[in-house]
Residue frames as qw, qx, qy, qz and C-alpha x, y, z in Angstrom:
[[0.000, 0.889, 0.458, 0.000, 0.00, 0.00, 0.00],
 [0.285, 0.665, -0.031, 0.690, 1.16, 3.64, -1.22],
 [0.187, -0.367, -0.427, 0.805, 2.17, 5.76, 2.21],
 [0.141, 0.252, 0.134, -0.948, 0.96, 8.63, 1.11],
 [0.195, -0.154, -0.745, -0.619, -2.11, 6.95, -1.15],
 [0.457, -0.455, -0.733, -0.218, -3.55, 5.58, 1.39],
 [0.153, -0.120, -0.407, 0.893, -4.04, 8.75, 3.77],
 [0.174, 0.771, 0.596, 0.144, -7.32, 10.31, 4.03],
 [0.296, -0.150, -0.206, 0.920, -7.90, 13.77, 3.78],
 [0.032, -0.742, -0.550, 0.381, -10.09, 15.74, 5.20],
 [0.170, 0.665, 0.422, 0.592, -12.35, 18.09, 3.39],
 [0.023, 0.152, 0.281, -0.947, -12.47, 21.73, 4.71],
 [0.000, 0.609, 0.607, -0.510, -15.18, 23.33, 6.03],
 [0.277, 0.634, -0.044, -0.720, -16.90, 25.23, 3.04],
 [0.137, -0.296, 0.853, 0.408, -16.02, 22.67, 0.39],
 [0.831, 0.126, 0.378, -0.389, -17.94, 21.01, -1.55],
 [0.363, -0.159, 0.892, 0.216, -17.12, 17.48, -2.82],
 [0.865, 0.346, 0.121, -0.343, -18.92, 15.41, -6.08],
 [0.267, -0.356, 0.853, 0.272, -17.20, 12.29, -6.77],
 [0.799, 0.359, -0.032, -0.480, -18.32, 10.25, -9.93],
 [0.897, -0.121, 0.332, 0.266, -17.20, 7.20, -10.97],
 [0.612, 0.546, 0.077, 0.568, -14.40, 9.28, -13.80],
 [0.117, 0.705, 0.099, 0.693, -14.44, 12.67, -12.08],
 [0.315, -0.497, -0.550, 0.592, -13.79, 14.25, -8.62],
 [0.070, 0.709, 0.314, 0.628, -15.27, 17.75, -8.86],
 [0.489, -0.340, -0.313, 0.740, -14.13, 20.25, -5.97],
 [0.075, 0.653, 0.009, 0.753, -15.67, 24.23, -5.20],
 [0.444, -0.590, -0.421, 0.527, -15.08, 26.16, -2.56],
 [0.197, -0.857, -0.236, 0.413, -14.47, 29.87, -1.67],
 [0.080, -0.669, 0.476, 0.565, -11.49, 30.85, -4.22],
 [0.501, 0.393, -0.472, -0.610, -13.24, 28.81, -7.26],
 [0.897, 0.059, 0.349, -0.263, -14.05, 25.08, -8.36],
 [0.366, 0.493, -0.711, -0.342, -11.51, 22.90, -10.15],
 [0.881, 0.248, -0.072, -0.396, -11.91, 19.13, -11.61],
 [0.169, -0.675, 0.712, 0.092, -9.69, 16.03, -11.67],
 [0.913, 0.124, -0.225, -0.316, -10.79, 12.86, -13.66],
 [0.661, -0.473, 0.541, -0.215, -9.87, 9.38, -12.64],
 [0.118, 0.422, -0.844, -0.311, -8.14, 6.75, -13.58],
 [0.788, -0.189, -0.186, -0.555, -10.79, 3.88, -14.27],
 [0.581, -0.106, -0.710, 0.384, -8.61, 1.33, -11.54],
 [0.179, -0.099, -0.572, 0.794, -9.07, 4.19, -8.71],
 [0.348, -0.803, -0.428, -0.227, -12.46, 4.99, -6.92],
 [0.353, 0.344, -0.434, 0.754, -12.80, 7.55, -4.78],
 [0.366, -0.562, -0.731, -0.125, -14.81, 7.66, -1.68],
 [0.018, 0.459, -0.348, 0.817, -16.09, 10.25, 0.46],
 [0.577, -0.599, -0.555, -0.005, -17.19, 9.42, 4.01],
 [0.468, -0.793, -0.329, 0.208, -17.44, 11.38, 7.17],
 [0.024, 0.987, -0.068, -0.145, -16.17, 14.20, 5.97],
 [0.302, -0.499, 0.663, 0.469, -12.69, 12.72, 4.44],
 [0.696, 0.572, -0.329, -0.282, -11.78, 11.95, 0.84],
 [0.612, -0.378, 0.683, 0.125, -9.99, 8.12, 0.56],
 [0.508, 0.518, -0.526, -0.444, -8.32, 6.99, -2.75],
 [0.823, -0.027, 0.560, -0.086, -9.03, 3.01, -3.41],
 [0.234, 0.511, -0.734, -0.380, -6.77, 1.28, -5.98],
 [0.836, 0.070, 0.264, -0.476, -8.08, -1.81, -7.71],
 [0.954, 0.240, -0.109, 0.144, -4.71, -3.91, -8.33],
 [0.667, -0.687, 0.186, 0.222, -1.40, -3.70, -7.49],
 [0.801, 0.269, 0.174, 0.505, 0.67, -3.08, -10.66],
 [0.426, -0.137, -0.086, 0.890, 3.78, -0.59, -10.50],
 [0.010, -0.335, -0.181, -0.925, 1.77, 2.01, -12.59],
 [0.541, -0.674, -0.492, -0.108, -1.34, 1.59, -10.11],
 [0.528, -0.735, -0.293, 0.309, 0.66, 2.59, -7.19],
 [0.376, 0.048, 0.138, 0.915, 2.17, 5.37, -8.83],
 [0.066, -0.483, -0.570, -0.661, -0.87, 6.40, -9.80],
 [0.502, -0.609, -0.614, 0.023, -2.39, 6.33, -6.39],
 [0.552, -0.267, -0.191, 0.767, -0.17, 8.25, -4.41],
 [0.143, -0.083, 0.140, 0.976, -0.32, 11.20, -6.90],
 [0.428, -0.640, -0.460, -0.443, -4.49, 11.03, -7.38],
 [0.623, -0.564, -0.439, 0.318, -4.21, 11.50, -3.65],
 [0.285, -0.115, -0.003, 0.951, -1.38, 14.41, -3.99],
 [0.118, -0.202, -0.559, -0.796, -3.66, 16.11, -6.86],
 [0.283, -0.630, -0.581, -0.431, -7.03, 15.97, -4.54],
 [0.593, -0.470, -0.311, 0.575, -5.18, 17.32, -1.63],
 [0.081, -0.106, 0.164, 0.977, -3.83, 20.31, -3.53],
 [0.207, -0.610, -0.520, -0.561, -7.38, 20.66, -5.56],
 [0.359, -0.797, -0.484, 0.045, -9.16, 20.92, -1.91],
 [0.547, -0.520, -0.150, 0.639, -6.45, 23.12, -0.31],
 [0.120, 0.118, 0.206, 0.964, -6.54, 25.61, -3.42],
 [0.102, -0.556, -0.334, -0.755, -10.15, 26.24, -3.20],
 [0.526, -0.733, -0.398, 0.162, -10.35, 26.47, 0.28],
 [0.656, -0.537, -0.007, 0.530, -7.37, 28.52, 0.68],
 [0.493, 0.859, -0.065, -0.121, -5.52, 29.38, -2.34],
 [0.717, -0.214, 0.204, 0.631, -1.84, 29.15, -3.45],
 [0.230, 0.962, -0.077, -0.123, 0.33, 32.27, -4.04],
 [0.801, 0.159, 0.043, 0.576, 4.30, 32.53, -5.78],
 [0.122, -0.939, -0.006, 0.320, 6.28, 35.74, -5.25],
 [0.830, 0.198, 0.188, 0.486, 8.55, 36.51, -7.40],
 [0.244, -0.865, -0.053, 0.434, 11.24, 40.03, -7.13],
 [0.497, 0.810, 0.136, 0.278, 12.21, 42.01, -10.20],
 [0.456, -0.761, 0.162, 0.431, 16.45, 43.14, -9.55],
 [0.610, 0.175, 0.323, 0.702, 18.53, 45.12, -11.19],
 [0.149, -0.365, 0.056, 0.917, 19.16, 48.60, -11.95],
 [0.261, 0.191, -0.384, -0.865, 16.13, 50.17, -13.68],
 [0.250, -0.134, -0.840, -0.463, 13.98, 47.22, -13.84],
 [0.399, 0.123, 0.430, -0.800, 10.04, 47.71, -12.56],
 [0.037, -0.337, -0.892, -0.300, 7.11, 46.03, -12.69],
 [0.486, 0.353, 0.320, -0.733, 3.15, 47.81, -12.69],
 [0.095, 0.408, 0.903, 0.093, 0.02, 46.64, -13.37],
 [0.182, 0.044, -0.625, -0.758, -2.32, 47.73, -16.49],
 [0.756, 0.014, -0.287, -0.588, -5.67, 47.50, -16.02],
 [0.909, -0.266, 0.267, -0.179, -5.50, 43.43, -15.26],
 [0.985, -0.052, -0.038, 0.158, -2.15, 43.28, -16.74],
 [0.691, -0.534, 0.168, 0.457, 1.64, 43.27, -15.85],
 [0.564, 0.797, -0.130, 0.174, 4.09, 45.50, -17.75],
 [0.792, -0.538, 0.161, 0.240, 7.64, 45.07, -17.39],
 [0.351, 0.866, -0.354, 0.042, 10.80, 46.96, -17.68],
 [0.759, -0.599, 0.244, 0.073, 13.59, 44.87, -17.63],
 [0.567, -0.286, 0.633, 0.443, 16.20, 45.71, -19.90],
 [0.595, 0.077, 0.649, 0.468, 14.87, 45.28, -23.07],
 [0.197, 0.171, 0.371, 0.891, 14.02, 47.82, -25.75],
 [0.451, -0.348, -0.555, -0.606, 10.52, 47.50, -25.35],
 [0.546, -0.219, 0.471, -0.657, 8.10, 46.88, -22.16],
 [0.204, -0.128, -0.915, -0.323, 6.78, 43.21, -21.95],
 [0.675, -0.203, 0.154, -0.693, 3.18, 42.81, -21.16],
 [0.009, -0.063, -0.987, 0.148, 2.19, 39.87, -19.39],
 [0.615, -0.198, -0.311, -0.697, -1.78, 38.89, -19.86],
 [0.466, -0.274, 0.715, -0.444, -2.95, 36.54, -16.84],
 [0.202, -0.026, -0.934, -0.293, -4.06, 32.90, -17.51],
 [0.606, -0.426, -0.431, -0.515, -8.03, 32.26, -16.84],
 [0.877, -0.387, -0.282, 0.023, -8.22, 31.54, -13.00],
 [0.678, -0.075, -0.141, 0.717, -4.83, 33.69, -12.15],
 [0.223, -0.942, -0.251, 0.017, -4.41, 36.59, -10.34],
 [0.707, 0.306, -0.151, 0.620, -1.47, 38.67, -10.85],
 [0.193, -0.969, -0.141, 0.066, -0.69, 41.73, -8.29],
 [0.689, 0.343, -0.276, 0.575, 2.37, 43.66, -8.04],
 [0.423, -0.899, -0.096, 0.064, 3.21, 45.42, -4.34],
 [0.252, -0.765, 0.211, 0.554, 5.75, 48.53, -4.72],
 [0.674, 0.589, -0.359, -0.264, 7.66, 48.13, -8.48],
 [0.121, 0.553, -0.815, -0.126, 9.52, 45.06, -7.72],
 [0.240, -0.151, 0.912, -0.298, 7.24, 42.42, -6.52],
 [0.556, 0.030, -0.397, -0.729, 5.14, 40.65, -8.39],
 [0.442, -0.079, 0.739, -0.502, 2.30, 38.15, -6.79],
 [0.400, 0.057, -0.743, -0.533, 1.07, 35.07, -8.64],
 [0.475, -0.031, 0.701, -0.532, -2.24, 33.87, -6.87],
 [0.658, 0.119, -0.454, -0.588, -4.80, 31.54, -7.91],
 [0.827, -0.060, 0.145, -0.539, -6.73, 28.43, -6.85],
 [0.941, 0.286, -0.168, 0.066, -4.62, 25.77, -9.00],
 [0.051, -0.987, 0.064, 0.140, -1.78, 24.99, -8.39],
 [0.640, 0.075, 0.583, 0.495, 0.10, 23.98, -11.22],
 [0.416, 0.784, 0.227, 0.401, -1.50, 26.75, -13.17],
 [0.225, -0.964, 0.138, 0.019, -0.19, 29.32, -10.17],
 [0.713, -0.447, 0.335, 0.423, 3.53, 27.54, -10.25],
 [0.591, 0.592, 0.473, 0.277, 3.23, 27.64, -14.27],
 [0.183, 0.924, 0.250, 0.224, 2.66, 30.95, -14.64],
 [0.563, -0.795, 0.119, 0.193, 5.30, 31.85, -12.26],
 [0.725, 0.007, 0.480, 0.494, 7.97, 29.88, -14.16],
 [0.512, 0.639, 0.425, 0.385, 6.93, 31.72, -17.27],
 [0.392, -0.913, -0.076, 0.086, 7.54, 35.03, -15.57],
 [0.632, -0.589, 0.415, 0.286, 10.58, 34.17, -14.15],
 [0.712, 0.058, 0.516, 0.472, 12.05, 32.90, -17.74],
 [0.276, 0.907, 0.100, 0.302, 11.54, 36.34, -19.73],
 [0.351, 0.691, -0.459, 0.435, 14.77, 37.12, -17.79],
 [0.847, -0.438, -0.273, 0.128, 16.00, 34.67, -15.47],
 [0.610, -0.764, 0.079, 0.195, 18.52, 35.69, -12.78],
 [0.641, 0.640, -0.319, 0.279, 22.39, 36.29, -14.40],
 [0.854, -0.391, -0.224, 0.259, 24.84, 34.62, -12.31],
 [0.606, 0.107, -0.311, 0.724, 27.37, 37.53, -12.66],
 [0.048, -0.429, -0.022, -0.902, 25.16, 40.43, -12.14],
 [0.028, 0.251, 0.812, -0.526, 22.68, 38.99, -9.97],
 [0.314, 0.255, 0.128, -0.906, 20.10, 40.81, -12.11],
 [0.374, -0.036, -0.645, -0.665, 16.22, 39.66, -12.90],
 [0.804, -0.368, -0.140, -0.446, 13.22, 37.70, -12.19],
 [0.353, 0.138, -0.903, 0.203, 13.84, 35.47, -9.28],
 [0.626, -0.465, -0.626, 0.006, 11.58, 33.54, -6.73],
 [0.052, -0.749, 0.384, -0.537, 11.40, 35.40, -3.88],
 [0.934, -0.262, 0.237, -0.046, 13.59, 33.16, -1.31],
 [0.915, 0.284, -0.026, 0.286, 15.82, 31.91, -4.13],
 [0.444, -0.717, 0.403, 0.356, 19.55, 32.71, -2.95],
 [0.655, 0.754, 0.054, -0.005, 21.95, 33.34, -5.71],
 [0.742, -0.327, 0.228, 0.539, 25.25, 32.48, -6.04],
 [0.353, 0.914, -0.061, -0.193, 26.96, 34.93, -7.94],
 [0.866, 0.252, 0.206, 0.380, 30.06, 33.95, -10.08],
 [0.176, -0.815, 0.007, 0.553, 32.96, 35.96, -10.27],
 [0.515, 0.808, -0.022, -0.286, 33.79, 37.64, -13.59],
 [0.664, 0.623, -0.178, 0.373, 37.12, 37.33, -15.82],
 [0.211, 0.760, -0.243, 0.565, 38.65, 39.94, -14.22],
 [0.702, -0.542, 0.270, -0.375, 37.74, 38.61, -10.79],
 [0.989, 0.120, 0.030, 0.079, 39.33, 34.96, -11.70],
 [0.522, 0.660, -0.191, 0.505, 42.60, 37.07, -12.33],
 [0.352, -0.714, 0.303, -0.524, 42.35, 38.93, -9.24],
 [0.861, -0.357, 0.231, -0.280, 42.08, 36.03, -7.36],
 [0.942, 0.176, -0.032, 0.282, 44.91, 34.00, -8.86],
 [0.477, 0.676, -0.235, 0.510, 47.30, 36.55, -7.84]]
């Protein structure tokens, strides 16, 4: 049996649940998302927990399990809660503000990029460097981040761009620094 498959987990308070024999359907306070089943795994809902049943025992089964479990854990915990990503905009000149419902960014390049949110994503920015990915999913909220972040990822000598906020950078030392240091 899968550790983590065969946990239950308990539905918050506001939730509502509709399992079907293909489909787990999940809404709550910050929106309603959907997760379809594999036709070996049932899910059942009793006294107020959600329990994943597998209906054989081959490798890809208990793979399977484990993550259907992960995947209805996150579902409940985004609409009950939500999931957010920060993510801080460094470097000399570079700002982010927010358009109407979307994200413009100077960072470097000739031009401003505009970022457009994905259906079900919330994008905020607090002061010009910080930009907040929120949102209910979260794979779409981790996503969206990523994407973000990769229009100008961090430069190991300068230390300058999108990064996670959290993420520690190592910074690399230049040519000239490699010299310096060998003497």
């Amino acid at each position: 049996m899968s550790r983590i498959g065969k946990l239950p987990i308990l539905i918050p308070k506001g939730v509502k649940v509709e399992v079907t024999d293909k489909e787990v359907k999940v809404q709550g306070v910050k929106g309603s998302l959907s997760c379809e089943l594999h036709s070996s795994l049932k899910v059942v809902q009793k006294d107020g927990n959600l329990t994943v049943n597998r209906q054989g025992d081959e490798k890809q089964l208990r793979a399977l399990h484990g993550l259907t479990r992960s995947l209805l854990a996150n579902m409940l915990h985004g609409v009950s809660e939500g999931y957010s990503k920060s993510l801080l905009v460094t470097g000399m000149g570079y700002r982010a503000a927010k358009q109407g419902g979307q994200i413009s960014l100077n960072i470097g390049f000739s031009h401003p990029v505009v970022i457009k949110p994905v259906p079900g994503i919330e994008i905020d920015v607090e002061g010009t460097n910080k930009i907040v990915v929120k949102g209910a999913d979260k794979q779409k909220v981790g996503q969206t981040a990523a994407d973000i972040r990769g229009i100008r990822p961090p430069d190991s000598y300068k230390g300058k761009g999108i990064l996670y906020e959290g993420e520690r950078l190592k910074l690399k030392l230049g040519k000239a620094g490699k010299v310096a240091a060998k003497k």
